[in-house]
C-alpha positions as CSV (number, residue, x, y, z in Angstrom):
1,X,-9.2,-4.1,33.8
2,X,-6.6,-1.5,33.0
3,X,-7.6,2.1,31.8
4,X,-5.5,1.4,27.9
5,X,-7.7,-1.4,27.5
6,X,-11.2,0.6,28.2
7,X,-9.6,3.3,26.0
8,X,-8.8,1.3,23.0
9,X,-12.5,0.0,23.3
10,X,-14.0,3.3,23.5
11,X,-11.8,4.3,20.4
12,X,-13.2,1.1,18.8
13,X,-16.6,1.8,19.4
14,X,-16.5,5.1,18.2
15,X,-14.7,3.8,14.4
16,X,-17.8,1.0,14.4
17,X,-20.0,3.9,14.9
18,X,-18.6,5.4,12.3
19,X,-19.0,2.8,9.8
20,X,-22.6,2.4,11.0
21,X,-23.6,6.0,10.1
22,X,-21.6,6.1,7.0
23,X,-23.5,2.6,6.1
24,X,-27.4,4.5,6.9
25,X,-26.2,7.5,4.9
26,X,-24.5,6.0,2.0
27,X,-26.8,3.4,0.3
28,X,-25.7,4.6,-3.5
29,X,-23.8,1.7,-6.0
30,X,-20.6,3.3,-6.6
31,X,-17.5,1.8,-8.8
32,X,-14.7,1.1,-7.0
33,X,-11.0,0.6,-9.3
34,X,-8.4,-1.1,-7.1
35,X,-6.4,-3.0,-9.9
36,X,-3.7,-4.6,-7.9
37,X,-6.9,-6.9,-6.3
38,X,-9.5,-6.8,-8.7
39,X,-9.0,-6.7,-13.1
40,X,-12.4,-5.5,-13.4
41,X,-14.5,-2.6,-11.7
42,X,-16.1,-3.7,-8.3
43,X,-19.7,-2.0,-8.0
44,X,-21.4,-2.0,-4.7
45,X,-22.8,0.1,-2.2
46,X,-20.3,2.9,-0.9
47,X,-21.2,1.5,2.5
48,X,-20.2,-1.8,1.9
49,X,-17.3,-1.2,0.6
50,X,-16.6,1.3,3.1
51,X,-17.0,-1.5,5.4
52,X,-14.4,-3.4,3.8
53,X,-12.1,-1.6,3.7
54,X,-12.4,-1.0,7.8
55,X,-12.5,-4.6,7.9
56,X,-9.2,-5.4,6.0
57,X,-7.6,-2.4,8.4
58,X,-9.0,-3.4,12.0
59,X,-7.4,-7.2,10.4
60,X,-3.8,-5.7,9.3
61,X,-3.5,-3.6,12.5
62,X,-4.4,-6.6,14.5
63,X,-1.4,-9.4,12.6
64,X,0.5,-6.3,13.4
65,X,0.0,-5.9,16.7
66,X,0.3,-9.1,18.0
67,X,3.4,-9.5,17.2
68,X,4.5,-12.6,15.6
69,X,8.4,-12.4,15.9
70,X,10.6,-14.3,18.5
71,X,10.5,-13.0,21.9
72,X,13.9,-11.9,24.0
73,X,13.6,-14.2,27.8
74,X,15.2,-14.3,30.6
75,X,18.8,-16.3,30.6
76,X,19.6,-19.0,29.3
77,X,19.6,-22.4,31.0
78,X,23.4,-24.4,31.2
């Protein structure tokens, strides 16, 4: 196992942490406004949303990092 792979799950760790204490210490309904998904007011718990909002990041940062373009090889076979 290579040392960037125990440090990115370290770093990952400590952001789920994160959301865990911000979930214990935020239980209050809050309204949330994002009109580009959602017409109408979304009310939830600030932890929740919180949470998804991490969620929909940790997704886009994982399409993006895996790369789905074509990938430059080795020569071509005649």
């Amino acid at each position: 196992m290579s040392f960037k792979a125990v440090l990115k799950s370290i770093v990952f760790l400590a952001l789920l942490f994160v959301v865990l204490y911000v979930g214990m210490n935020n239980t209050h309904v809050i309204d949330f406004y994002f009109p580009v998904v959602a017409k109408e007011k979304i009310r939830a718990s600030a932890a929740l949303i919180f949470f998804g909002l991490f969620a929909v990041g940790v997704l886009a940062g994982t399409v993006l990092a895996s790369g789905g373009g074509k990938r430059g090889g080795g020569e071509k076979k005649k």
